[in-house]
C-alpha angles and dihedrals in degrees: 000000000000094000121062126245141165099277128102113290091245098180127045127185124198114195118208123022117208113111098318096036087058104033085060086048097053099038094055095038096055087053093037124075100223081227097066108034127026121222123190126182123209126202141140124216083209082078118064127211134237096250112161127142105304123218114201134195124225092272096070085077081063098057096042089043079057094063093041098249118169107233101232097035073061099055106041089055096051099030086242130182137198128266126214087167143271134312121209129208135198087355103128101018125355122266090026138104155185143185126239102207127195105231128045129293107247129321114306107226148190073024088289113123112262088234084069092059095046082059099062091041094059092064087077098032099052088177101046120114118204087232080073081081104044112104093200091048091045087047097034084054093051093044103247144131141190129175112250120258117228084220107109095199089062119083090223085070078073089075133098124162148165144196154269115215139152112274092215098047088052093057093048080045096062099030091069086055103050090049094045081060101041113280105136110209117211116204105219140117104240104230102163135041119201108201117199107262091225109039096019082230111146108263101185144317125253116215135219085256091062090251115142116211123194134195146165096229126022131195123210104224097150097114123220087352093067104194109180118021081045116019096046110015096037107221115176122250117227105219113212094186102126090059092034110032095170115107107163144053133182113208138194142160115232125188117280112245128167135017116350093245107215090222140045124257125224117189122191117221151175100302105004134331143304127222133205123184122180117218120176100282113016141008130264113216138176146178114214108186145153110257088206092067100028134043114227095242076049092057096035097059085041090061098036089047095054091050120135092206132004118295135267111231118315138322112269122207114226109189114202146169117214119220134072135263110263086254133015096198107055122165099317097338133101130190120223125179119337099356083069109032146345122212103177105245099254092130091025093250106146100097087041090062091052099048090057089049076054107045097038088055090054083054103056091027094174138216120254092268091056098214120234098231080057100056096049092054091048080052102045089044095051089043099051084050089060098047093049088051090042100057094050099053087047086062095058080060101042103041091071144116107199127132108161102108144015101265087053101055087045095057089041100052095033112120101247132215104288076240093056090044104052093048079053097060101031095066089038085057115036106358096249136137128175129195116231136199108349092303122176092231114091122202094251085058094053093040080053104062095024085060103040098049090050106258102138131187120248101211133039121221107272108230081046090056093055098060115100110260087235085062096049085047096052098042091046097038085052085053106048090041084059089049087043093050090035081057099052104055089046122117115246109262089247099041096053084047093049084057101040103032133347121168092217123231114326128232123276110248 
């Protein structure tokens, strides 16, 4: 069984649990008859996780759909929220803000995409922003929610959203699902890897307990460690630091006060960014920032002083570098989560980014002898994942005009991926995105943040520029009034969630 062959991979071992141990776990054991193909899991509860409030995008519905979850089954179990979408805060000047929605901005029409009308509405609205025509950010700012309709001639089909959880509660979550279908979980801290003499393949881990365990296919799950891709098979890390200079974070949950805000916030600050996610019962913050331009005290008393409510417990340092292994699927290991790359979560993109390790694998599920040929296209197809992600998060860095500090002027001013730097210029010119590849950005998503963070286009589509002005008013204000009425009769976000799917009170302590 420790070489390779032709034949079907029969045993899998996934080592680490936490979100991306037992998404794996769950993903492959609801597609995988326990008879045919064993799956372990190996984790140690000497190891934490890093479990902190988890922001989601719209594709995570996707993922849960997959395994078959009831949503609010989901939710209750993790005292999870709804997501519209993500406002940001003193990105692109200080004092100002926008909102990122999920969904699109109006209605795009005569085939011509709608943010080409808004530009030519806002001539003669010199105050308008195009998130005035955002259901999900009109709702997300009055504090409601409504499920979409499928219906396109309703303007709720306009909605997308996604969710806030608690990262833990999702894993145990999951956890529960993947060993009511199979999966055996070994409790054990992996301290030794035995590769294979001739192919240099993994042919088992030895635990602390001295127990050896073998498998065909093995999944790094292991986090930051990395255990197995880099530790023992030594695959390089691609380190992104020049484009994206922050490498720490402090987090803490803090009690939830106030109104339950349908969205994340992201505020930009001295030396990198702060989050707050709202779950149920409490708020999940957290301070990313560059250690080369800010001290830690410095960090910490940043975060504690930008808290809705007091805080839970004390503020945790996460360290991390922010890149991708040179491969993710080396000999008969594959990377998934932390172990093969890390994108800080700006645009909540780290499950994202595991769900697509996941799925991609489905989709090239080897033989036993995992082809070579296999194994390049799973990595050009992760890689090019990250790189996508990676280049719109930069622009969040670069498309500002900050200058208030040191980190600022050094993101202004940084030299920025060629990719990165043609989609710039192309909207600043002539207006115009395009979506490439298959990538998980949408041009509402990049108009978004262009817009919102001032970089405006020189030039408006043609056939746009030679409509009367009374004609642009009339189509945009009918528009925004449907978004306005839809609003209104809309539940508040907490209320709708009271009645779906509320976790009920947590435990003291």
């Amino acid at each position: 069984m420790t070489t390779p062959d032709k034949s079907n991979i029969r045993d899998i071992v996934i080592v680490g649990g936490g979100s991306a141990g037992w998404m794996t776990a769950a993903a492959l054991s609801s597609l995988l008859p326990p008879h045919s193909v064993k799956i372990t899991l190996i984790e140690s509860d000497q190891i934490g996780t890093i479990g902190v409030g988890e922001a989601t995008i719209p594709d995570i519905i996707n993922f849960n759909a997959m395994l078959g979850i009831q949503e609010a089954d989901f939710l209750r179990a993790t005292s999870g929220t709804f997501k519209l979408g993500i406002e940001f805060v003193n990105w692109g000047r200080l004092g100002e803000s926008y909102f990122h929605p999920f969904g699109t901005h109006g209605v795009d029409m005569q085939g011509i995409d709608f943010h080409q009308f808004w530009l030519r509405y806002r001539q003669a609205n010199p105050n308008s922003v195009i998130e005035d025509f955002s259901l999900s950010a009109i709702a997300s700012k009055n504090f409601k929610f409504a499920f979409p309709q499928n219906d396109p001639r309703s303007v709720l089909s306009q909605l997308r959203y996604a969710y806030h959880f608690d990262a833990t509660a999702y894993a145990k979550f999951l956890r529960n699902y993947a060993e009511q279908r199979g999966v055996h979980r070994l409790e054990g801290k992996v301290v030794d890897v035995q590769l294979n003499a001739e192919n240099g393949f993994i042919d088992s881990v030895k635990l602390e307990s001295g127990e050896a365990v073998a498998g065909d296919l093995f999944f790094d799950c292991s986090g930051f460690r990395a255990l197995l891709i880099g530790q023992s098979l030594d695959v390089e890390f691609r380190d992104w630091a020049h484009w994206l200079p922050c490498d720490s974070a402090q987090t803490v949950a803090c009690e939830r006060t106030g109104e339950l805000l349908p969205y994340t916030r992201s505020t930009a600050k001295e030396a990198g960014w702060q989050w707050r996610i709202p779950t149920q019962h409490r708020t999940g913050n957290g301070h990313i920032f560059s250690s080369a331009f800010m001290t830690d005290d410095d960090a910490i008393e940043s975060l504690l002083g930008d808290l809705d409510g007091e805080p839970i417990g004390t503020p945790r340092k996460i360290k991390f570098r922010t890149g991708h292994r040179d491969k993710f699927w080396e000999k008969n290991c594959i990377a998934i989560g932390l172990s093969g790359g890390f994108l800080e979560p700006l645009e909540s993109t780290s499950l994202y980014l595991i769900q697509e390790g996941i799925s991609k694998f489905i989709s090239l599920f080897p033989s036993g002898d995992m082809p070579i040929t296999v194994r390049d296209e799973y990595n050009r197809q992760i890689v090019q994942k990250f790189e996508q992600v990676r280049d719109f998060i930069i622009l969040h860095y670069k498309a500002t005009e900050r200058d208030d500090s040191p980190f600022w002027d050094y993101c202004r001013t940084m030299d920025i991926p060629e990719s990165l730097a043609q989609k710039i210029e192309l909207f600043r010119e002539a207006g115009r995105v395009f979506r490439y590849e298959d990538e998980l950005f949408s041009k509402p998503s990049w108009i978004a943040v262009l817009l919102g963070q001032n970089v405006t286009p020189k030039s408006i589509d043609p056939i746009v520029s030679n409509l009367t002005e009374a004609e642009i008013v009339r189509s945009l204000g009918s528009m925004q009034s449907a978004m306005i009425g839809a609003t209104s009769k809309m539940q508040t976000h907490e209320a709708l969630l009271r009645k779906y799917a509320w976790a009920g009170e947590p435990a003291q302590g």
